[in-house]
Structure formats: C-alpha cells, structure tokens
N, C-alpha and C positions, 0 to 999 in steps of 0.2 A: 698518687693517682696512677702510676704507670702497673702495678698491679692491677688493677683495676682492668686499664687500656688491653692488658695483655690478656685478662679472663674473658674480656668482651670480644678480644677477635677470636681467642680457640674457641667460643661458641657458635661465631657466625662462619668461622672454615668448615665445623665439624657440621655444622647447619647444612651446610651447601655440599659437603659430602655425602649428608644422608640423602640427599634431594638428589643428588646425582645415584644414589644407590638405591632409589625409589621405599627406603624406609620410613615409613608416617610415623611410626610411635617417635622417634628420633627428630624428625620434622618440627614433629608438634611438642615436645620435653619441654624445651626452654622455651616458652610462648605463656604470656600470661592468659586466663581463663578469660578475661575480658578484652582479649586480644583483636586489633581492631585492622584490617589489612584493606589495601586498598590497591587492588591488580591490576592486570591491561585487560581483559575480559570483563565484561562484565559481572557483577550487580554495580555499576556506576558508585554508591549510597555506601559500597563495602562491605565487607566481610565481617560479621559482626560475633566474639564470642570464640571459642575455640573448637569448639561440638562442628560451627561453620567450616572456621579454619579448616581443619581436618576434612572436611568432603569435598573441596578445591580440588586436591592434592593427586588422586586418582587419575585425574585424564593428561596431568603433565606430566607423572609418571611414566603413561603412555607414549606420551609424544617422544619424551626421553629415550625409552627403548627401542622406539624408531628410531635412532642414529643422532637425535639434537646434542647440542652440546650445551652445559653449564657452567661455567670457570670464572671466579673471581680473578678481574686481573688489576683493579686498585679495589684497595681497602683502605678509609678513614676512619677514625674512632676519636673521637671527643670523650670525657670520661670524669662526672665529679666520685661524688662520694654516693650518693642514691639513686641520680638519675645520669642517661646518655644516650647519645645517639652517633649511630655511622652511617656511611655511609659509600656505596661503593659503584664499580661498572665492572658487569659481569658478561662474557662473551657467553650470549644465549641465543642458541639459531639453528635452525637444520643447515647441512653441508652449500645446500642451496642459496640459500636467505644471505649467509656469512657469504659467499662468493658473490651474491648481487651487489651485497652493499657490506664490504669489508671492515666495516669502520664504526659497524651496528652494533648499540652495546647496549644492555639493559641497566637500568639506572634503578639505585635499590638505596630506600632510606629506610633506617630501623631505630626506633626510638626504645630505649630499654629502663627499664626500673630497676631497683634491689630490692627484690621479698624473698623475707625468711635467710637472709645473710646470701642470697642468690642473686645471679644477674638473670632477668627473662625478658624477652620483646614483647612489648605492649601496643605496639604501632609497624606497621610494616608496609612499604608502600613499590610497588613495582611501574614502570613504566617505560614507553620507547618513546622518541622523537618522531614526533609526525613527517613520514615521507612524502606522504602523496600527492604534496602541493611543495612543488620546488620554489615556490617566490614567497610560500608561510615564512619560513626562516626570515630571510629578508625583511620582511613587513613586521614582527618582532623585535628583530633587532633596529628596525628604524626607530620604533617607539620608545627602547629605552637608550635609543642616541641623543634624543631629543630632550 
C-alpha cells in the first residue's frame, strides 16, 4: 500500500501546485469525469461532473493573483488497493484574513478511485470553521460531550 500512499500524495502536491500556478488543464487531469466537489461558495447541492469542476476554477485563480496564499501544511492519505481518501489543512487566505485569524486553515477531504491502473479524485470537499458566532464552537462541542 505504501506505493499507492506515496502516488496519491504526488497527486494532491502537484494538485495544489497547479492551483497555486492557476493552471486548469492540470487542476482538472486527475479528477474523474463524474467528479463531485463540494466548496465553501456556493451551489450548497455541489459541483457536479467535471465540465463543472473546471468553471469553479477561474475566479480563484483570480483571487490567487491578488496575493492569497495556498499551502498544504498537513497531509493525510489512507490508501487500499482501488479506493482512498486524504485528507489535509491547507493555509488559504489573503495577507489580511491569515493576520486576523492566524490559526485559519482550510480543511480539504478528497476521496479517490483507481481507473484504468490510475489514481483520480472522485469526491472533493473544501471548507472553513464558522467564525462568526464565537459561542457555535462551544455549543457543538457541548453536544458531543454529552
């Protein structure tokens, strides 16, 4: 399995490098066609398909070239023989955002398949911790104290 482990993260580095070098064709490579993603913006229902995938991609590009930052700084990978999923926290933020709240990290889970002797992401999930209510935390974690 550790080949496996190790094919699956050179995918999701060189993933995150093309997204930091705002390259789509590269973005979208290892993505399966029925690729189902589910982001911090909206469509809520997700991204459905890869034709979709690909028309996301454009305006965060954008924001990138504005000075945001993209960096995997943990990476986990689970890994059988067909199927796998990682999982990671990636420092995503304009200069701003990461200076408000230092500790802000995007949370990224990618479920992957093997087609045609390849590894590709079939599932892709982006998200942040809701800030804007300082006692939500709290009130979550009561419930699963109880």
């Amino acid at each position: 399995m550790r080949d496996n482990t190790e094919q699956i993260r050179a995918l999701i580095e060189g993933w995150a490098e093309a997204v930091r070098q705002g390259r789509i064709d590269t973005v979208v490579a290892d993505h399966a066609e029925d690729i189902v993603m589910f982001d911090v913006p909206p469509p809520y229902r997700g991204v459905r398909g890869a034709d979709a995938y690909r028309k996301v991609w454009p305006a965060f590009f954008e924001w990138l070239a504005q000075g945001a930052t993209f960096d995997i700084e943990e990476l986990e990978v689970t890994a059988g023989e067909d199927v796998a999923f990682a999982h990671a926290l990636v420092r995503c933020g304009t200069e701003d955002e990461l200076t408000a709240h230092p500790g802000l990290r995007l949370r990224l889970t990618l479920g992957l398949r093997r087609e045609a002797d390849r590894w590709v992401i079939a599932h892709e999930h982006h998200s942040f911790p809701n800030l804007s209510d300082p006692g939500a935390e709290a009130e979550v974690r009561a419930v699963h104290e109880n």
